[in-house]
N, CA, C and O atoms as CSV, one atom per row, in Angstrom:
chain,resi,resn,atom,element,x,y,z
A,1,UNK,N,N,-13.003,-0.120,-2.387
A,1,UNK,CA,C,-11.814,-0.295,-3.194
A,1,UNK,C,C,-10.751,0.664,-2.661
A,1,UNK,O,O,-10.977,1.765,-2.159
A,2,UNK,N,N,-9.569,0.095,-2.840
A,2,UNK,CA,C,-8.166,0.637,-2.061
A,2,UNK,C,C,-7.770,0.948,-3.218
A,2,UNK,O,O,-8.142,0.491,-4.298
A,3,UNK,N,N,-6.663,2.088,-2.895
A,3,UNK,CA,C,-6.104,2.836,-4.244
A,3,UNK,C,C,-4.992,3.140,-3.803
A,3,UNK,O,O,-5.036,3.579,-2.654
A,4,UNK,N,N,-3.978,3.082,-4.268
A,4,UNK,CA,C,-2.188,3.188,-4.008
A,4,UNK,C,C,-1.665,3.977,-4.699
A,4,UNK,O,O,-1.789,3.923,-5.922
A,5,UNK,N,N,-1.055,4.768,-4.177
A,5,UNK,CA,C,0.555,5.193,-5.349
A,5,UNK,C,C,1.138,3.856,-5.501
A,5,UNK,O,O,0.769,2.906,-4.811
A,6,UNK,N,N,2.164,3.767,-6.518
A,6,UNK,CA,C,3.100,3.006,-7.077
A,6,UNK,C,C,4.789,3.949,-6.427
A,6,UNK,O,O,4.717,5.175,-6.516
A,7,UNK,N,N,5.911,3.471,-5.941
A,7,UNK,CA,C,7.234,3.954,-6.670
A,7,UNK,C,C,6.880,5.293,-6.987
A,7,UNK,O,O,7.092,6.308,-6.325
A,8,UNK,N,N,6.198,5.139,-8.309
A,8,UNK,CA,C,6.533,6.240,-9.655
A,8,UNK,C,C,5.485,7.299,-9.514
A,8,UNK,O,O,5.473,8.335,-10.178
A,9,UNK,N,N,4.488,6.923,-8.479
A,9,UNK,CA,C,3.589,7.561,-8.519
A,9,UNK,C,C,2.217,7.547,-8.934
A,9,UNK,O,O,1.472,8.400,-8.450
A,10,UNK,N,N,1.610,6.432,-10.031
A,10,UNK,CA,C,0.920,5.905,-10.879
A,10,UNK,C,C,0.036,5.437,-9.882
A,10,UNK,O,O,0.509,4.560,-9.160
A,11,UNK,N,N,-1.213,5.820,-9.636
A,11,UNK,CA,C,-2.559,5.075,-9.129
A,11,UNK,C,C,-2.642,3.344,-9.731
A,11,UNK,O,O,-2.636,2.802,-10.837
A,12,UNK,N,N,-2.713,2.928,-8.390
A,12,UNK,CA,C,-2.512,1.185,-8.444
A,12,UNK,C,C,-4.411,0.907,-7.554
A,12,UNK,O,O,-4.807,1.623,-6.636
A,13,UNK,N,N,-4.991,0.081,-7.983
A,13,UNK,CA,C,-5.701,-0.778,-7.372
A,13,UNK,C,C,-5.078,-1.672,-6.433
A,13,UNK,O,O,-3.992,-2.146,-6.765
A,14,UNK,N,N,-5.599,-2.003,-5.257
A,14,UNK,CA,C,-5.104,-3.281,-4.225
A,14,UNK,C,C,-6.760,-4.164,-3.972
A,14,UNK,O,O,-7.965,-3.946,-3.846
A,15,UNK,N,N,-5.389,-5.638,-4.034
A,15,UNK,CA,C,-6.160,-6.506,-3.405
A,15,UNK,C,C,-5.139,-7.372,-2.761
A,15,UNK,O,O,-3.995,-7.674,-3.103
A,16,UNK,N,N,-5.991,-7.739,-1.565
A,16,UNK,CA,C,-5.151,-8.678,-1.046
A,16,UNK,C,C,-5.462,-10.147,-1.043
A,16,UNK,O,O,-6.489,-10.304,-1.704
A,17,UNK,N,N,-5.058,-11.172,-0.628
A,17,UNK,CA,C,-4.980,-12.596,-1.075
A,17,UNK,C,C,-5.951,-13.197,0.072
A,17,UNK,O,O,-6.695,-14.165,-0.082
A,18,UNK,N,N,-5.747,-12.187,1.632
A,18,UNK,CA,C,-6.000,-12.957,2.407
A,18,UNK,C,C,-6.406,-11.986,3.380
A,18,UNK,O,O,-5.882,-10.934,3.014
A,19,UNK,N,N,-7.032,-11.793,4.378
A,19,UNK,CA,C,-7.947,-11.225,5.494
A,19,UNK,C,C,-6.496,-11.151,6.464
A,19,UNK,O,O,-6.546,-10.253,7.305
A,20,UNK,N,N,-5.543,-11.760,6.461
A,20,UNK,CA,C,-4.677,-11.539,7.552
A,20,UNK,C,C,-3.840,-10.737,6.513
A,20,UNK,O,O,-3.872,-9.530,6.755
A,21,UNK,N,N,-3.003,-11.120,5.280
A,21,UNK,CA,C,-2.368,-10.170,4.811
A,21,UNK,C,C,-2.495,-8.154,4.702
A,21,UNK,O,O,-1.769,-7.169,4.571
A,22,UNK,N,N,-4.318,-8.629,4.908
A,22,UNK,CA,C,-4.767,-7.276,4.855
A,22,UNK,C,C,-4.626,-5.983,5.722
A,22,UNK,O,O,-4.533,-4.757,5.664
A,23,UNK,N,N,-4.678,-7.247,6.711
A,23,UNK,CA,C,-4.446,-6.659,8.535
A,23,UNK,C,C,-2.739,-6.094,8.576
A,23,UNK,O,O,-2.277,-4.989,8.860
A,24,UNK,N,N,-2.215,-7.109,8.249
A,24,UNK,CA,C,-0.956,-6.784,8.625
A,24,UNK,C,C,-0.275,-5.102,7.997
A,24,UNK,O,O,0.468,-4.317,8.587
A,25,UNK,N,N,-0.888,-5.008,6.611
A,25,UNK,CA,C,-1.286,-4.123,5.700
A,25,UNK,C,C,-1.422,-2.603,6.321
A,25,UNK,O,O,-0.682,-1.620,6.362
A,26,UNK,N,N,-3.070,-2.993,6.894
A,26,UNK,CA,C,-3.865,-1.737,6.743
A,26,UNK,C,C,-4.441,-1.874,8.215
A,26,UNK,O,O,-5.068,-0.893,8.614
A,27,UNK,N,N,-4.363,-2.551,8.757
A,27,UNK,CA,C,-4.462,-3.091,10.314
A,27,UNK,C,C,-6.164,-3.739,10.541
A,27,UNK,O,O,-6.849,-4.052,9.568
A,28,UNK,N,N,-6.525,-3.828,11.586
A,28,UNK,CA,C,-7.499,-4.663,11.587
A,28,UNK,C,C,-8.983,-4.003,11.685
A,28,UNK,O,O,-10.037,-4.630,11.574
A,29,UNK,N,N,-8.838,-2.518,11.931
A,29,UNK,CA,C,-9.894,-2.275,11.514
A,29,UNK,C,C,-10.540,-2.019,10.218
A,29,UNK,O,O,-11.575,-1.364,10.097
A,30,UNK,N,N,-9.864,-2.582,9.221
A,30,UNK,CA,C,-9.667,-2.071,7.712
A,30,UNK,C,C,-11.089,-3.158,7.285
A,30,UNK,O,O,-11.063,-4.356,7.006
A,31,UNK,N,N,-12.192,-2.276,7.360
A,31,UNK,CA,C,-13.277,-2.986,6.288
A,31,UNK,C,C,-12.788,-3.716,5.047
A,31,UNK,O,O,-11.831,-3.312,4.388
A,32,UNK,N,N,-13.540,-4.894,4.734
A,32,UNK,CA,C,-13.186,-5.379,3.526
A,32,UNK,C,C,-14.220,-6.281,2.746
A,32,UNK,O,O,-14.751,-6.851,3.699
A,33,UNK,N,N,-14.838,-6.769,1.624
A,33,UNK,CA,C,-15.310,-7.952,1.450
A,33,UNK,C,C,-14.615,-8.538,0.499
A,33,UNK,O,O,-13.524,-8.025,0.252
A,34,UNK,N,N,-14.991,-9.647,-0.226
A,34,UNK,CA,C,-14.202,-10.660,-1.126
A,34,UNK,C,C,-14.765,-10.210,-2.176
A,34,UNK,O,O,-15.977,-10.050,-2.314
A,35,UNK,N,N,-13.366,-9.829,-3.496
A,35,UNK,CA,C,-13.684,-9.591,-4.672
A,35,UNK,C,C,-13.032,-10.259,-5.721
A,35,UNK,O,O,-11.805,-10.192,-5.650
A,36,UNK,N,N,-13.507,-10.907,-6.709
A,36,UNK,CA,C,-12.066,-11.166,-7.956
A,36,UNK,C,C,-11.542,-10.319,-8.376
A,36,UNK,O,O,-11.906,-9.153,-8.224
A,37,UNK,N,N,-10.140,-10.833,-9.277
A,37,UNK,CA,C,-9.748,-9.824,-10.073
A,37,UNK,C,C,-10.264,-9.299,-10.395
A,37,UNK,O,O,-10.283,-8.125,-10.025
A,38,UNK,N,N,-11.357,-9.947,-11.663
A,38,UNK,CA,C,-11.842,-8.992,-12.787
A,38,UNK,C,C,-12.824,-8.235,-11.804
A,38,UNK,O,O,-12.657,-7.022,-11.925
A,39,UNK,N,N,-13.603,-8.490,-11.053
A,39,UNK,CA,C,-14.225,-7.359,-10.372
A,39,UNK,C,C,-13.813,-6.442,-9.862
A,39,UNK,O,O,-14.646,-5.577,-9.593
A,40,UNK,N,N,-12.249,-6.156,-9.452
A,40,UNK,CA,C,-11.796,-5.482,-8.915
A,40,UNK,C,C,-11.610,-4.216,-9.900
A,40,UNK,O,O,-12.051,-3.069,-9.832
A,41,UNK,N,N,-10.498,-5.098,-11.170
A,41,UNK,CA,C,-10.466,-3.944,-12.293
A,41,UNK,C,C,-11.676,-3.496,-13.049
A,41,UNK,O,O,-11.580,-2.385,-13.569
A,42,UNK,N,N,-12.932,-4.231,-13.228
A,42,UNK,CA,C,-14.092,-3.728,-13.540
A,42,UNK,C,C,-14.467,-2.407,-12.881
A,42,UNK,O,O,-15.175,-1.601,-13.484
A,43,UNK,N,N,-14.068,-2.200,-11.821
A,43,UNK,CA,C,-14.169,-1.031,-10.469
A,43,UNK,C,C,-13.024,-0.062,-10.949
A,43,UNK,O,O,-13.125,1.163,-10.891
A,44,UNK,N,N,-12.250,-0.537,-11.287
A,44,UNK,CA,C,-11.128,0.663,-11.259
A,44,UNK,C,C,-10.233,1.257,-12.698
A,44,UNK,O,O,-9.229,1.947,-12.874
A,45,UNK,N,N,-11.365,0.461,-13.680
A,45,UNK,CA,C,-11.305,1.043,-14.892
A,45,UNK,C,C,-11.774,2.200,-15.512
A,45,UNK,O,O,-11.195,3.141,-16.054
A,46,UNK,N,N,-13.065,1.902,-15.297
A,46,UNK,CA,C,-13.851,3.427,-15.389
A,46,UNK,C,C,-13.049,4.701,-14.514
A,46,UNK,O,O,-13.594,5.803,-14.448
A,47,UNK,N,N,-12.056,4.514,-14.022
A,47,UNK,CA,C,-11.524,6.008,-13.196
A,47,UNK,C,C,-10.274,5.863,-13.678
A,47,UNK,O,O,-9.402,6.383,-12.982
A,48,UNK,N,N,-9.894,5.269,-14.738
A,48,UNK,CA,C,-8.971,5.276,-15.948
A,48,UNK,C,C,-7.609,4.604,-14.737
A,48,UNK,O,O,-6.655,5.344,-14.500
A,49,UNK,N,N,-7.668,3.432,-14.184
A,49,UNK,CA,C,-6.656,2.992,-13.086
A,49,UNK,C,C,-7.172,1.493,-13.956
A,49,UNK,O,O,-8.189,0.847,-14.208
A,50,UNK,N,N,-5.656,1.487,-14.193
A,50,UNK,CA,C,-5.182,-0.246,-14.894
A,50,UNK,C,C,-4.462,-1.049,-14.261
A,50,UNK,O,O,-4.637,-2.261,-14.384
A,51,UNK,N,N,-3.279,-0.411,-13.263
A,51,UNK,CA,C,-2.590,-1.487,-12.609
A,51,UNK,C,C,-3.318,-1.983,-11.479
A,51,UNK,O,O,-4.151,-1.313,-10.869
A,52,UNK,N,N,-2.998,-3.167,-11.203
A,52,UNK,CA,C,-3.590,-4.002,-9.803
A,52,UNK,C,C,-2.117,-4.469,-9.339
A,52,UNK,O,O,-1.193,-4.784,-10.088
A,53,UNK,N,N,-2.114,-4.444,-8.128
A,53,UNK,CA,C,-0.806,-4.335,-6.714
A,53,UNK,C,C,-1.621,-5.400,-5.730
A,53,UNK,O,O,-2.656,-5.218,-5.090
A,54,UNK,N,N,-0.737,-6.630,-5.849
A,54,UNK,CA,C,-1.546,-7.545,-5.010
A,54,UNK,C,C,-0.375,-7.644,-4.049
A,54,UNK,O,O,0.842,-7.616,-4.237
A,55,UNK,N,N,-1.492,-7.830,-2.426
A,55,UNK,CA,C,-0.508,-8.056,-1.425
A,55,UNK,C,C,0.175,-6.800,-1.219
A,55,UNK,O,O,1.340,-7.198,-1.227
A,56,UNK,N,N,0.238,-5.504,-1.033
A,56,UNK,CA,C,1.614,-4.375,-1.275
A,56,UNK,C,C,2.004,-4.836,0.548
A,56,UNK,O,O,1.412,-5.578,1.332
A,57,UNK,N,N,3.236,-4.008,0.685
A,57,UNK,CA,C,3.180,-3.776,2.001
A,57,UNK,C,C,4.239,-2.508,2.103
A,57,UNK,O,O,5.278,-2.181,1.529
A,58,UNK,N,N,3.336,-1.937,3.231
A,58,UNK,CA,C,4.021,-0.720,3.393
A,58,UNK,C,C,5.243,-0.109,4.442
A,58,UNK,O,O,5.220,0.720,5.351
A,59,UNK,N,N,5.945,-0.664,4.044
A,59,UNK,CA,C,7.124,-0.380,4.973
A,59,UNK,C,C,8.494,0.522,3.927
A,59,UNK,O,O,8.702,0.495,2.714
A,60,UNK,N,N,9.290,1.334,5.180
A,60,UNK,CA,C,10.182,2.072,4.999
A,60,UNK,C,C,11.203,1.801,5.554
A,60,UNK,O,O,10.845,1.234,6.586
A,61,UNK,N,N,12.593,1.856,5.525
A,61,UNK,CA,C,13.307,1.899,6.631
A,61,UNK,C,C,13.239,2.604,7.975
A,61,UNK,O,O,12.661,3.690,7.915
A,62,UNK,N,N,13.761,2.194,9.365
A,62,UNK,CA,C,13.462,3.167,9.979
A,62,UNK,C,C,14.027,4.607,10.440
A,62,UNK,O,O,15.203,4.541,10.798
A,63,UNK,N,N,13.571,5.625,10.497
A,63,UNK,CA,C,14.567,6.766,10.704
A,63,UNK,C,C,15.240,6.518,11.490
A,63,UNK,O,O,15.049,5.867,12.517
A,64,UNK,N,N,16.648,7.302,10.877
A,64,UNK,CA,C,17.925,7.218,12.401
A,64,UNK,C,C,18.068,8.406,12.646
A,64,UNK,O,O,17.979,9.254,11.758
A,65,UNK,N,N,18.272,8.642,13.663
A,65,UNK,CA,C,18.518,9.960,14.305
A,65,UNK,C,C,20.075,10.353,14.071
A,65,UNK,O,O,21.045,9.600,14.144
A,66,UNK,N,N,20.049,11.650,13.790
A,66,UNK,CA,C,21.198,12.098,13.354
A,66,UNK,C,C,21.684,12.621,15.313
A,66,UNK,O,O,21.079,12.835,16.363
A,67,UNK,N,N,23.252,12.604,14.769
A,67,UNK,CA,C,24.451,12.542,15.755
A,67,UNK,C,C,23.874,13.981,16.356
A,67,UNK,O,O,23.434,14.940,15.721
A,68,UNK,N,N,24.019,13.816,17.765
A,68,UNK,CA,C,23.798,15.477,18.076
A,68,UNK,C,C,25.327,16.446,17.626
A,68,UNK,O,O,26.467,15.982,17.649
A,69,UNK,N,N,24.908,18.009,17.197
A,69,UNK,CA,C,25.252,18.820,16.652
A,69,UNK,C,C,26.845,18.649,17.196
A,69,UNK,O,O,27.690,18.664,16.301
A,70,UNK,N,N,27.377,18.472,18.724
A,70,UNK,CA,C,28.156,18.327,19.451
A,70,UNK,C,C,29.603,17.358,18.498
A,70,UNK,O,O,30.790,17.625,18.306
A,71,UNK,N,N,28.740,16.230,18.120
A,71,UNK,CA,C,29.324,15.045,17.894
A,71,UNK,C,C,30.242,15.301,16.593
A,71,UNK,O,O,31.405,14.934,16.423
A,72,UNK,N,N,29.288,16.133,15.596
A,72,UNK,CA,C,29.274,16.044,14.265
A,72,UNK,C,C,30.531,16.951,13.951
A,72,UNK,O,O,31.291,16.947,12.983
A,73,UNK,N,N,30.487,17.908,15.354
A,73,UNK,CA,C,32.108,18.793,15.212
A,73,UNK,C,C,33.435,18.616,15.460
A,73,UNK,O,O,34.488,19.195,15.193
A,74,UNK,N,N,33.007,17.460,16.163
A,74,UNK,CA,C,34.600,17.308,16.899
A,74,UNK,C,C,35.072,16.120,15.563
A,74,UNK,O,O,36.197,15.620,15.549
């Protein structure tokens, strides 16, 4: 079982829909087997974790490099 921050911070359960979504995810060496919902939250109740996050994906914008020091004076 996979476990996420949220945004806010809040421990999320993950599942994904699909063996490729997962990859794209968590990449391809990412162990996995097939679970339902309720099996999933059956797993992640007892450790007091209620939300389930289906599909997440983890992307950011990408950093930009700031102007060299030179630039920023003139």
């Amino acid at each position: 079982m996979r476990l996420f921050r949220t945004p806010l911070g809040a421990l999320t359960s993950v599942g994904f829909t699909s063996p490729d979504r997962l990859v794209a995810t968590l990449g391809a060496e990412q162990p996995w087997i097939r679970l339902s919902e309720s099996a999933l939250r059956s797993l992640a109740e007892p450790l007091g974790i209620f939300l389930l996050t289906t599909d997440p994906t983890l992307t950011a914008p990408a950093a930009a490099m700031a102007p060299p020091v030179a630039a920023r004076i003139a």
